[in-house]
C-alpha positions as CSV (number, residue, x, y, z in Angstrom):
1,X,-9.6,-111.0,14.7
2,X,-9.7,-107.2,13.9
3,X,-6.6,-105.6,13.1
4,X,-7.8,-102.5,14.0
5,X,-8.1,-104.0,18.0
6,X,-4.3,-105.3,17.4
7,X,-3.3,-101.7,16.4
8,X,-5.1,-100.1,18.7
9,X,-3.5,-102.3,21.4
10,X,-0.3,-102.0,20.7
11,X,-0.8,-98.1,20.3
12,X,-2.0,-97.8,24.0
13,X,0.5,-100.3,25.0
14,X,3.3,-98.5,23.4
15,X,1.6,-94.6,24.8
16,X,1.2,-96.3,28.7
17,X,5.1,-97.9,28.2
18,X,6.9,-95.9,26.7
19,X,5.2,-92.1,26.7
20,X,5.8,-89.4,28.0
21,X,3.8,-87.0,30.8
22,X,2.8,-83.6,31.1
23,X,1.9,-83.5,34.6
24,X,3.1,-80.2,35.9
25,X,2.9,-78.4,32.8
26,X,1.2,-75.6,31.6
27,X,-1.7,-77.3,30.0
28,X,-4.8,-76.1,28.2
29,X,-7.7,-79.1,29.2
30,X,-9.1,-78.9,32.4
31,X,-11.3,-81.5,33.5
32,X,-15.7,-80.7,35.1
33,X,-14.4,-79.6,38.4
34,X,-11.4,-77.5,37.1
35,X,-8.3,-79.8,37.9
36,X,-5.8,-79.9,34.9
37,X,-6.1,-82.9,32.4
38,X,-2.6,-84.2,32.1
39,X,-1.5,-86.9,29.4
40,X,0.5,-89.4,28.2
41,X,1.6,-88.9,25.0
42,X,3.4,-90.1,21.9
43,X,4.6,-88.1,19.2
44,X,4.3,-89.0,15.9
45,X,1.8,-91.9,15.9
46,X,1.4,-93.7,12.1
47,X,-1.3,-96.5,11.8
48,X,-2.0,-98.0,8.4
49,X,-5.6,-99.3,7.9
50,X,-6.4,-101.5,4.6
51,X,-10.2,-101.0,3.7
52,X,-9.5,-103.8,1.2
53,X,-8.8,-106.3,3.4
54,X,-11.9,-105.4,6.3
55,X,-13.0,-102.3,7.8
56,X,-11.3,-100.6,11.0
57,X,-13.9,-101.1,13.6
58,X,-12.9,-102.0,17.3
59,X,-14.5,-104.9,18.5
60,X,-13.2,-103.9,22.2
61,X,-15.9,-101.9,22.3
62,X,-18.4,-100.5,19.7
63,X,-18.0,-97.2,17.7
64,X,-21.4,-96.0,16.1
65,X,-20.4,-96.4,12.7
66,X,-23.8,-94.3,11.6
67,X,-23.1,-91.2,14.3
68,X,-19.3,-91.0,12.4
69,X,-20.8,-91.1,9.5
70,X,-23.1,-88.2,10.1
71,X,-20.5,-86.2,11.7
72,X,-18.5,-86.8,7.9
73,X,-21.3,-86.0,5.8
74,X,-21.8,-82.8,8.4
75,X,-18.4,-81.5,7.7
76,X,-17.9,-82.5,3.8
77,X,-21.3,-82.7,2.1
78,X,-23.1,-80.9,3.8
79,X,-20.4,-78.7,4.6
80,X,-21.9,-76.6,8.1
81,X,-20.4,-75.6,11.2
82,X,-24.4,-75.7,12.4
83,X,-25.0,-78.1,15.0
84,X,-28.5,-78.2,14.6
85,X,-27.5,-80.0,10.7
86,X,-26.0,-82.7,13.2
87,X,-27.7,-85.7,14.3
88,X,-25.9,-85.6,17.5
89,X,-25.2,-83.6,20.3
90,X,-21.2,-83.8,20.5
91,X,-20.1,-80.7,18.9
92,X,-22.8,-78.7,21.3
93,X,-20.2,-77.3,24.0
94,X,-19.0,-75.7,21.3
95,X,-21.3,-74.3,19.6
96,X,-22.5,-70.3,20.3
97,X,-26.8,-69.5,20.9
98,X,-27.1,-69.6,17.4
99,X,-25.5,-73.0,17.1
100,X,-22.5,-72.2,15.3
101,X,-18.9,-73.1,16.2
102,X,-17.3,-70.7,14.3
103,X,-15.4,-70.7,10.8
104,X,-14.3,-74.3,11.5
105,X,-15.0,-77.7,9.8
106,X,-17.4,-77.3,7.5
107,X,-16.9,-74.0,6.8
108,X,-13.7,-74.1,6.0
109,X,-14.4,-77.1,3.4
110,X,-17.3,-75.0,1.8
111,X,-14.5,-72.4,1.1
112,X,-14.0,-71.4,-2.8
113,X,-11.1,-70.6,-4.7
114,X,-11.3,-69.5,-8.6
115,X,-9.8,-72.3,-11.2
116,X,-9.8,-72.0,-14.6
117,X,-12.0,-74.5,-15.2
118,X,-14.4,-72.8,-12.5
119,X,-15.0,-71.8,-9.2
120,X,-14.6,-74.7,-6.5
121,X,-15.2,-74.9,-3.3
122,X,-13.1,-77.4,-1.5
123,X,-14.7,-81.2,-1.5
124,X,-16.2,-80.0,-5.2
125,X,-12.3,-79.9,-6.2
126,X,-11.1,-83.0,-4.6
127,X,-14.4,-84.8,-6.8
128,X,-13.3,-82.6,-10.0
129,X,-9.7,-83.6,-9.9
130,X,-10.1,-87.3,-9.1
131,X,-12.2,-87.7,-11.9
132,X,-10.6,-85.4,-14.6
133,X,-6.6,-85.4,-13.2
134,X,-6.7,-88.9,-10.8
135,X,-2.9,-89.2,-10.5
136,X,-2.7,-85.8,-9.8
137,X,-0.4,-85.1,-6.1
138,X,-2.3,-81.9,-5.4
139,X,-5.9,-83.3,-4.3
140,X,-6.5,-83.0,-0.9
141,X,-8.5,-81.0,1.5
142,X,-7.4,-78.9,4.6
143,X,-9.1,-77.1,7.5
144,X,-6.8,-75.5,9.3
145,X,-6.9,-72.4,8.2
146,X,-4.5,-69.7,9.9
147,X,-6.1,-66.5,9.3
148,X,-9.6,-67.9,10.3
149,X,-8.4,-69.5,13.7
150,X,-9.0,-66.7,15.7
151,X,-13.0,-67.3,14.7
152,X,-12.7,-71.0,15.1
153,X,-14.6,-71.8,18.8
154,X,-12.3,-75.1,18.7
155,X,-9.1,-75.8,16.4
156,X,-9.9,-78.7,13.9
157,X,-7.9,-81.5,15.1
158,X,-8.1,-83.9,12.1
159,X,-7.3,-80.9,9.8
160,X,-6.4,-82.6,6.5
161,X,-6.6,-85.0,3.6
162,X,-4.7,-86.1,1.0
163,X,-6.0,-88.6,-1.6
164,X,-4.1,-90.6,-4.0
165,X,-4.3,-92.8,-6.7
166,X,-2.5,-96.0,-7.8
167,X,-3.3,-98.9,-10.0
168,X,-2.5,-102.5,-9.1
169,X,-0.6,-104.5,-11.7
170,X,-3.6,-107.0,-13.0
171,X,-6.2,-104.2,-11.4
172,X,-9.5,-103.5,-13.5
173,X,-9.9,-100.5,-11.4
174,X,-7.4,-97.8,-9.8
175,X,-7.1,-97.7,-6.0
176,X,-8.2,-94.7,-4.0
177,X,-5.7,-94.1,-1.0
178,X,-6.1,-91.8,2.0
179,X,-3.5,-89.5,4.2
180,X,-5.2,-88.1,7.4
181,X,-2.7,-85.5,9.2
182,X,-4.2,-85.3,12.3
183,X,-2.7,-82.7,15.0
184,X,-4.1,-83.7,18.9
185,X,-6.2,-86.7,19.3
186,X,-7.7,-88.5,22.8
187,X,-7.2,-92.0,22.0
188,X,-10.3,-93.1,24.5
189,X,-12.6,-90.9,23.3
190,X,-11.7,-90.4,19.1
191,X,-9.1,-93.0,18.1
192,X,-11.4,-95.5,16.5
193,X,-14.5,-92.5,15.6
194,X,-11.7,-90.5,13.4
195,X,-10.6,-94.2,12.1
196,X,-14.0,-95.2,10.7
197,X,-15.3,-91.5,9.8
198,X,-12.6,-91.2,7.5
199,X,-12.5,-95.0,6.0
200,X,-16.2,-93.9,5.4
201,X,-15.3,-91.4,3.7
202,X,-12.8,-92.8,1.9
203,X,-15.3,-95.7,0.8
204,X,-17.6,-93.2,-0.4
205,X,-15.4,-90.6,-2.7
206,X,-13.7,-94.6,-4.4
207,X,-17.4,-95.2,-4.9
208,X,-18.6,-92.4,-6.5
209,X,-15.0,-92.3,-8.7
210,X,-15.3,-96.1,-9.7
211,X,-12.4,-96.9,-8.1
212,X,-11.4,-99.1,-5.2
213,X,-11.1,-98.3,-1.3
214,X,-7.6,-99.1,-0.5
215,X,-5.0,-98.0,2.2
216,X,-5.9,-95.1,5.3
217,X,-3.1,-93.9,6.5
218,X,-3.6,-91.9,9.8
219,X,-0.9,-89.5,11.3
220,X,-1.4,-88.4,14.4
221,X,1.1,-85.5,16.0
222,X,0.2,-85.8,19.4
223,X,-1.5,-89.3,20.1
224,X,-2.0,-89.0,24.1
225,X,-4.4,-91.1,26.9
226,X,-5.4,-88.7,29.7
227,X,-4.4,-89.5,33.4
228,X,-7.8,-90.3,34.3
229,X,-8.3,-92.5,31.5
230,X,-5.4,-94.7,32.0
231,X,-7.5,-97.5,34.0
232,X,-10.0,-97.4,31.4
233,X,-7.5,-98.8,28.6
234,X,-6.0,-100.5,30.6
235,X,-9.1,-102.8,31.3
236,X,-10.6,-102.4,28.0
237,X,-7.1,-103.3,26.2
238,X,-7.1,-106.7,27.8
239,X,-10.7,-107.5,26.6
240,X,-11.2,-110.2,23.7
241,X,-10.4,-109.2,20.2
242,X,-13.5,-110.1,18.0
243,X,-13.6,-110.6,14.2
244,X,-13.8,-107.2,12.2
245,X,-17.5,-106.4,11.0
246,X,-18.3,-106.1,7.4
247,X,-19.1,-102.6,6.4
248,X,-20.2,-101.8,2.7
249,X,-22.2,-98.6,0.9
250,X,-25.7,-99.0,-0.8
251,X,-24.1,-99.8,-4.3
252,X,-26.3,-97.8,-6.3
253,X,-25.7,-94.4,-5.1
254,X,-23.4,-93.2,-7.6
255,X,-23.2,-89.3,-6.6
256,X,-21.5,-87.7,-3.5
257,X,-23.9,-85.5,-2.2
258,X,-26.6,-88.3,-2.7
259,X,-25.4,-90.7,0.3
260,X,-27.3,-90.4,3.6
261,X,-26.3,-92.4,6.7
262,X,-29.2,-95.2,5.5
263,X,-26.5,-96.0,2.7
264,X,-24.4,-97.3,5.5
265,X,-24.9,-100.9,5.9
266,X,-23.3,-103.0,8.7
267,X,-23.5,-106.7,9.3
268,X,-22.0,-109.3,11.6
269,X,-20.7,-106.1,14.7
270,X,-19.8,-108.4,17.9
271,X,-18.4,-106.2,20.2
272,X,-17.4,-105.6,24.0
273,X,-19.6,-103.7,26.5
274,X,-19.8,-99.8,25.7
275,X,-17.4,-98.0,28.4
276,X,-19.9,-95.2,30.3
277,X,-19.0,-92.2,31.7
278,X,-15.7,-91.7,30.3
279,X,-14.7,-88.0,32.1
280,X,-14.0,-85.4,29.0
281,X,-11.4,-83.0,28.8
282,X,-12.3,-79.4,27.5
């Protein structure tokens, strides 16, 4: 059965159980017709995901593996906060009549700083450094950006990444290792979607540096389930855990900026019914 179902599970057991509420806070969300969107939350959620032993797709219910995977290559290849270079429509809310959101996501990512070995922008150094300086602690990536939040339209919520590098004892290749620091998530909505965008991602920088997709490790400050989402996991928590589906990248594309979402190849997905009409806080 998927481990990612069993850690999921246990995560919204755990936030249901043992959480705590806001209800009759101050909050920020509202829901359409203007009520507040209270929570239960946990702090300082950890779930560790092993891409070597299958990929972390629910099987509760299915998570469109290509859409995530556009989103990724949105923010750190093609590096726009332009929601017309988005083959969906989930960011549009945000977005101003030019279809901007602001200097978030992939704007901050396309930032450069000066090196001396050159002028990098963000995702350019991460590449760099994991193929010049691999067992480097300094390679990582990070969006939220202080002095630029004012301009933001929405604060990043998965803000950074931190790669590193081990080798295995017996190992032909090293191991390519992922920390997601993640500051707010919805569980319903963007649990699993941040999950597999970033083992995605992670599959495709091992690739393109020869090396092996190993651990995710996801952090999340403020892991909460929204009052009037509460039924929903309940129900779709009790549904049948299915076997993981196997997920692997076209093999021959060997450069970053190269991959498209066709490169994406999924096979054997069993999965729950989709959950419609889940209400959205904003």
């Amino acid at each position: 059965m998927s481990k990612a179902d069993d850690l999921f599970c246990d995560m919204c057991h755990d936030i249901i159980d043992h959480g705590t509420t806001t209800e009759g806070q101050k909050v920020r969300p509202h829901w359409e017709d203007g009520e507040p969107a209270y929570t239960i939350k946990r702090f300082g959620v950890t779930n560790r995901y092993d891409l070597r032993e299958e990929f972390p797709a629910l099987t509760l219910r299915r998570t469109a593996l290509k859409s995530a995977m556009d989103e990724i290559l949105w923010i750190y290849q093609r590096k726009s906060n332009d929601v017309h270079d988005l083959n969906s429509h989930i960011w549009d809310e945000w977005a101003d009549e030019s279809g901007s959101i602001g200097k978030a996501y992939g704007y901050q990512i396309a930032q450069k700083s000066h090196y001396p070995e050159g002028d990098f922008d963000q995702m350019d150094r991460v590449l760099y450094d994991l193929e010049n300086t691999p067992y480097s602690r300094r390679i990582m990536t990070n969006m939220y950006t202080f002095a630029d939040l004012s301009e933001m339209h929405l604060y990043p919520c998965a803000y950074s990444v931190t790669y590193n590098v081990t080798q295995d004892p017996g190992s032909d290749r090293p191991t390519l290792n992922m920390l997601l620091m993640q500051r707010s998530q919805d569980v319903l909505a963007a649990n699993n979607w941040n999950v597999c965008q970033y083992a995605i991602l992670l599959m495709m920088v091992a690739q393109v540096e020869g090396m092996v997709a190993g651990e995710l490790l996801h952090v999340i400050s403020d892991a909460h389930i929204y009052d009037r989402h509460v039924d929903i996991v309940r129900e779709l928590i009790e549904r049948p855990r299915l076997a993981a589906p196997k997920v692997s990248l076209n093999p021959d594309v060997h450069d970053f900026y190269d991959f498209t979402t066709d490169d994406l190849i999924v096979e054997g997905y069993e999965h729950g019914p989709q959950v419609k009409g889940i209400p959205i806080a904003v």
